[in-house]
DOLOMI-997552 format. One line per 8 residues: their letters; for each residue x, y, z of C-alpha. Coordinates in Angstrom, 3 decimals. Example, Ala and Ser with C-alpha at 12.3 -4.5 7.8 and 13.67 -1.06 7.14 Angstrom:
% residues 2
AS = 12.300 -4.500 7.800; 13.670 -1.060 7.140
//
This chain:
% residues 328
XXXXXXXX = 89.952 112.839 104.414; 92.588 114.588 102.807; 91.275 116.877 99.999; 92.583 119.233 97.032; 94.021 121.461 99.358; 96.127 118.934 101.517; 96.441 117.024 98.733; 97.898 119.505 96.786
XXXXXXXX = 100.645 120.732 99.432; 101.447 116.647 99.488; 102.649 116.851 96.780; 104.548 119.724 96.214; 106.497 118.634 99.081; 106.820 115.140 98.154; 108.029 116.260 94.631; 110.736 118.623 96.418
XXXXXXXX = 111.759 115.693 98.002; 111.970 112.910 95.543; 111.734 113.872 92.300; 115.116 112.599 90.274; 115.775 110.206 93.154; 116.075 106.705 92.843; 113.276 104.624 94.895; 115.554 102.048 96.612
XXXXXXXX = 112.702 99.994 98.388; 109.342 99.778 99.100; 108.787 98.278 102.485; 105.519 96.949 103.752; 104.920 96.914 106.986; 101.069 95.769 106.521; 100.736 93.854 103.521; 97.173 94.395 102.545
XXXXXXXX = 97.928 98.110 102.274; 99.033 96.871 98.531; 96.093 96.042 96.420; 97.750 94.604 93.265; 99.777 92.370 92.198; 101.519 93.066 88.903; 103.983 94.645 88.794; 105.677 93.588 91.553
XXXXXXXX = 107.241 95.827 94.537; 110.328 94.919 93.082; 110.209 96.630 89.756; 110.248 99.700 91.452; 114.068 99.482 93.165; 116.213 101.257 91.539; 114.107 103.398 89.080; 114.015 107.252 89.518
XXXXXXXX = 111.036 109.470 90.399; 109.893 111.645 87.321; 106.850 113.148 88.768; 104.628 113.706 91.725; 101.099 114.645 90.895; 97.960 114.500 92.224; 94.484 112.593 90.649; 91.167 113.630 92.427
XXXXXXXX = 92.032 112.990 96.119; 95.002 109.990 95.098; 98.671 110.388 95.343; 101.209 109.080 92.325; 104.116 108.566 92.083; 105.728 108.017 88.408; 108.835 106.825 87.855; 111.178 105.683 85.116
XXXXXXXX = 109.862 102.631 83.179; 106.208 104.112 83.387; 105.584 102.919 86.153; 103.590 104.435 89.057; 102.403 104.255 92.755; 98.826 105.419 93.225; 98.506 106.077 96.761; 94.688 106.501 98.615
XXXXXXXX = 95.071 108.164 101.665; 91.365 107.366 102.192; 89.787 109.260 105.783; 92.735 108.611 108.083; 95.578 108.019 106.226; 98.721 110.156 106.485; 102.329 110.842 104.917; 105.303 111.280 107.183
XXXXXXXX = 109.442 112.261 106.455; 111.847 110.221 107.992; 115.385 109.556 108.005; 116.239 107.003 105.567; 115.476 103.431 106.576; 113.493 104.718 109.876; 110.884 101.906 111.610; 107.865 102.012 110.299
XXXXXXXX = 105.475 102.825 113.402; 103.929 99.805 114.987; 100.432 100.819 115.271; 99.968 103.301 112.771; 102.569 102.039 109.873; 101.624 100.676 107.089; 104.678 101.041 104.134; 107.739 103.342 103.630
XXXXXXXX = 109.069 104.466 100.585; 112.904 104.388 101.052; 115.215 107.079 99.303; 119.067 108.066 99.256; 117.690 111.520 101.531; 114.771 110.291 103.283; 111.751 107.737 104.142; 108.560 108.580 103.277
XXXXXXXX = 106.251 106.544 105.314; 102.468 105.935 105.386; 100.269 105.866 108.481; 96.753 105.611 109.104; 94.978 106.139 112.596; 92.046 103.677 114.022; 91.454 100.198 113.342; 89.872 100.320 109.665
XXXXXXXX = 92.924 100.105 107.067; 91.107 101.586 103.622; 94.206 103.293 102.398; 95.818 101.701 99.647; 98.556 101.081 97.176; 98.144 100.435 93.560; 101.317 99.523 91.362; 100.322 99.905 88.343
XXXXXXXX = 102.058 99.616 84.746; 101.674 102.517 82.127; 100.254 105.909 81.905; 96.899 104.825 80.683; 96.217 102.024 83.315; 97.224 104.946 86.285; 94.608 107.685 84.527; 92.113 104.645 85.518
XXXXXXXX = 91.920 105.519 88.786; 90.494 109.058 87.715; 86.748 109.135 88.540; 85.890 111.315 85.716; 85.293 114.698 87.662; 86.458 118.185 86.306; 88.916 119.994 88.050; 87.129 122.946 90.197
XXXXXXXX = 90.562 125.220 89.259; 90.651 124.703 85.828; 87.331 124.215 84.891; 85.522 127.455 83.263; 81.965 128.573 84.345; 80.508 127.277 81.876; 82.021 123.598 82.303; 81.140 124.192 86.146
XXXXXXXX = 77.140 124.738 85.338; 77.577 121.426 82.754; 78.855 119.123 85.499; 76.825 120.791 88.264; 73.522 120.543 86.293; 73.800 116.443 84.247; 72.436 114.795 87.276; 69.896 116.245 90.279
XXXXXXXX = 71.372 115.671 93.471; 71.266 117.836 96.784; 74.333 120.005 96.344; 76.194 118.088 98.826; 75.936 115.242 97.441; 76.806 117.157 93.663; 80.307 118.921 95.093; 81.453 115.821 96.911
XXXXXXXX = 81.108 113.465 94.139; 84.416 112.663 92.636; 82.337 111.683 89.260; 81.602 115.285 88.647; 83.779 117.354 90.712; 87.348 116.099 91.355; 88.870 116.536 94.805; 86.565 117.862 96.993
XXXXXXXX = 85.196 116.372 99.723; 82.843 116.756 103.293; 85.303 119.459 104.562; 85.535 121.786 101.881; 82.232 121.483 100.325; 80.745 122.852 103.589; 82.837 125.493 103.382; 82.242 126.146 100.360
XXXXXXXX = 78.543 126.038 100.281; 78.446 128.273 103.199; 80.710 131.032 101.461; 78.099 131.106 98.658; 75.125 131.023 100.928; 73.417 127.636 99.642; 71.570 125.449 101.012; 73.396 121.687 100.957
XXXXXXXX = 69.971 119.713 100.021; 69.124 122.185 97.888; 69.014 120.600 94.417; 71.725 121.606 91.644; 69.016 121.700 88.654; 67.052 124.270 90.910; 70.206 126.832 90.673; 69.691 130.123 89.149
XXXXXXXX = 72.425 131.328 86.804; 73.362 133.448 89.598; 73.461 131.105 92.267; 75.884 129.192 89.784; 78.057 131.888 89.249; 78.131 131.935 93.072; 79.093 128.752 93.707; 81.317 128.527 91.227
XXXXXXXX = 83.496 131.661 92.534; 83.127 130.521 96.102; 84.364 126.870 94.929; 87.337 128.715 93.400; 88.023 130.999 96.415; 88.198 128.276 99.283; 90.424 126.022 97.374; 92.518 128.653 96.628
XXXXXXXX = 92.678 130.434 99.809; 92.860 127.263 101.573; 95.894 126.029 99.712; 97.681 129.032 99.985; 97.285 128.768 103.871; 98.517 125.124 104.153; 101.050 126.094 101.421; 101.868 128.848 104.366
XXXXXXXX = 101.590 126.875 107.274; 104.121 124.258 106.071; 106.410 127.014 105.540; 108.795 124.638 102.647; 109.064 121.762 105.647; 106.932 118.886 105.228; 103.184 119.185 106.105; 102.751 117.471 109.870
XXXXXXXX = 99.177 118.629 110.570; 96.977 117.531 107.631; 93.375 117.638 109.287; 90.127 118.311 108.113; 88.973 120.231 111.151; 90.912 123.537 111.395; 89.933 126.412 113.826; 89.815 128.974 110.626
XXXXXXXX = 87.208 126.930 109.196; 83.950 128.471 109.331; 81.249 125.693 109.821; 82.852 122.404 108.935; 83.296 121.180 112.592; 81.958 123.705 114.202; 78.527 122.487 115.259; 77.438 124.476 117.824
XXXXXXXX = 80.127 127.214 117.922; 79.198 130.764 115.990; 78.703 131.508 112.249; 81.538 134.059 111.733; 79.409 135.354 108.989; 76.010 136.312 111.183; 76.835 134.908 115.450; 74.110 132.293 114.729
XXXXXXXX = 74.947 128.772 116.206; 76.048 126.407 113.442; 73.835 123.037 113.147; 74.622 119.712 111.582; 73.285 117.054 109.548; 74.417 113.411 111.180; 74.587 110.581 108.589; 76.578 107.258 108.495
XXXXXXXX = 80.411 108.522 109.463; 80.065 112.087 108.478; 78.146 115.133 108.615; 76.953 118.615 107.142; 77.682 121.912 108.978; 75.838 124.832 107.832; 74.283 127.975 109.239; 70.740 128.148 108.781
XXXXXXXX = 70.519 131.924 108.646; 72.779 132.206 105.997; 72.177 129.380 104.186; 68.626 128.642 104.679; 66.573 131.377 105.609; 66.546 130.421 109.027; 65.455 127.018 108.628; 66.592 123.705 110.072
XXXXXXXX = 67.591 121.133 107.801; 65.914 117.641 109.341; 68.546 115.400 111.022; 67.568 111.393 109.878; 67.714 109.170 113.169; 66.790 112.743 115.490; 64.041 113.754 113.124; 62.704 110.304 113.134
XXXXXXXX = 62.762 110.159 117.108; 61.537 113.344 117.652; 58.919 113.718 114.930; 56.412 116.089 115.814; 58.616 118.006 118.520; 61.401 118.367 115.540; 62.352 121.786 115.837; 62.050 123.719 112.143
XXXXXXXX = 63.139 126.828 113.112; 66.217 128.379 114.707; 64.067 130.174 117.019; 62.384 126.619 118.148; 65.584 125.008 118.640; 67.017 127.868 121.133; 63.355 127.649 122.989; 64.261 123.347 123.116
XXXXXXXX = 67.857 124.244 124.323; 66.363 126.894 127.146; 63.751 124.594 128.235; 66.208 121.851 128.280; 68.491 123.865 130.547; 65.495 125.317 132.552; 64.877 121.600 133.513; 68.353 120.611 134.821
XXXXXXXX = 68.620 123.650 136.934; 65.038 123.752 138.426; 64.419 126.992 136.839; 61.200 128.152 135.365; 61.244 128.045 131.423; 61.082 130.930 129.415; 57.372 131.969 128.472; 56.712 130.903 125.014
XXXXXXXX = 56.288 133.118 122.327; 51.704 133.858 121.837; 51.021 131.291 118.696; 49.214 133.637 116.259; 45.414 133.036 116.573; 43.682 131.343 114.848; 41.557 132.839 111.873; 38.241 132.609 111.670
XXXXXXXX = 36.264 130.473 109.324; 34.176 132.865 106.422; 30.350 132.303 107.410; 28.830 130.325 104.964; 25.334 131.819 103.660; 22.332 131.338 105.436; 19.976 129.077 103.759; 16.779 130.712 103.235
//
């Protein structure tokens, strides 16, 4: 899903592009894409663009007559440049946006549609699609701690919720956990002062830095590539590959559609952070330490090729029980 970053670079190129032109059509190539029904499509022809801003992870569009276009690029959604009028695309396609200098067309890949289009009427009804987070950029440290701390939640959960934190999402708040070495189930009420500060400028650097590189990449053409898996990343996606912090293997955390990357040794002292369904399977034979889970992976590989596994490691003996006193 498209986060502050991409988000960000969206718009400054869609604003290049449109603002002060007038918005000849809106053409909808799948009609559930639009999720309201006043005002309709219509009152949009022929009024100009004013502004192009961003809200949380949303799109919108304002134009003259207070009106605006809330786009939702949702997980797979996508903005494209045409030529004015172009075709829609038949699989992907779902709207196009048609200008005196261009097209600019919506797509979304796979069979779920979940991006949408609200028209909406008036500033105040548009500033109701805010989820109430702060913005990570503009918020001081001490309005980062007040959000962070009003509710326990693992801090994945915390950075990820557009209720408290506005526009960041599974990609970035790996990254950004990971650049201020913290666990993501660790719990935001358990946070030192210094592990807040911590977060805080590591939230700030990644979005930052990471903006600056699309902003880079698209090089004043408009943004083509908008992923969340990039090969400067340094966990998110990169299960298995090295930490380019400390050459440990990163790990994941499977749930539902997405999942946490993380390295254990610098996030969590080494330890392995309990996968649901594998944890569940495995139970006892759950691996809890890095060191256990390369001994797994060698056995596992000693098996396939008929070679003998690697001694294991002498368990520490046990102690011996204290002697109780002898009766006399």
């Amino acid at each position: 899903m498209p986060e502050l970053p991409d988000v960000t670079v969206y718009v400054e190129a869609i604003g290049a592009r449109v603002i002060g032109q007038p918005l000849e059509r809106i053409r909808l190539a799948n009609p559930f894409v639009l999720r309201t029904f006043t005002p309709p499509a219509s009152r949009f022809e022929g009024a100009k663009v004013a502004s192009v801003e961003r809200l949380g992870k949303r799109i919108v569009l304002g134009a003259t007559g207070d009106l605006y276009a809330v786009i939702h690029l949702m997980i797979a959604g996508r903005f494209r440049w045409l030529d004015r009028g172009a075709k829609i695309p038949g699989k992907l396609g779902l709207l196009a946006f048609d200008f005196p200098n261009g097209s600019l067309i919506l797509t979304e890949a796979g069979t779920k549609r979940r991006a949408s289009l609200h028209l909406v009427e008036g500033r105040a009804a548009m500033l109701a699609f805010h989820a109430g987070g702060i913005e990570p950029l503009d918020a001081t440290l001490d309005e980062f701690t007040a959000a962070l701390r009003r509710e326990s939640h693992t801090l994945k959960r915390t950075m990820t919720d557009p209720r408290i934190f506005s526009g960041v999402g599974n990609a970035y708040s790996d990254e950004i956990l990971h650049r201020a070495r913290l666990s993501p189930v660790r719990l935001s009420l358990q946070l030192t002062d210094d592990e807040v500060a911590r977060l805080y400028a590591a939230t700030r650097e990644v979005l930052v830095e990471w903006t600056d590189r699309l902003r880079a990449d698209a090089a004043g053409a408009f943004p083509e590539k908008v992923t969340a898996f990039r090969d400067e990343m340094a966990v998110h996606g990169k299960y298995g590959k090295p930490c380019p912090v400390c050459g440990s293997r990163v790990q994941h955390i499977v749930y539902a559609e997405n999942e946490t990357n993380y390295c254990a040794t610098c996030q969590t002292g080494g330890k392995l952070l309990a996968d649901r369904s594998l944890s569940r399977l495995l139970r006892g034979d759950w691996p809890r330490t890095l060191e256990e889970a390369e001994a797994v992976k060698a056995a596992s590989a000693a098996a396939l090729t008929g070679a003998p596994p690697p001694p294991a490691k002498p368990s520490p003996s046990p102690r011996a029980k204290p002697r109780g006193r002898a009766s006399r």
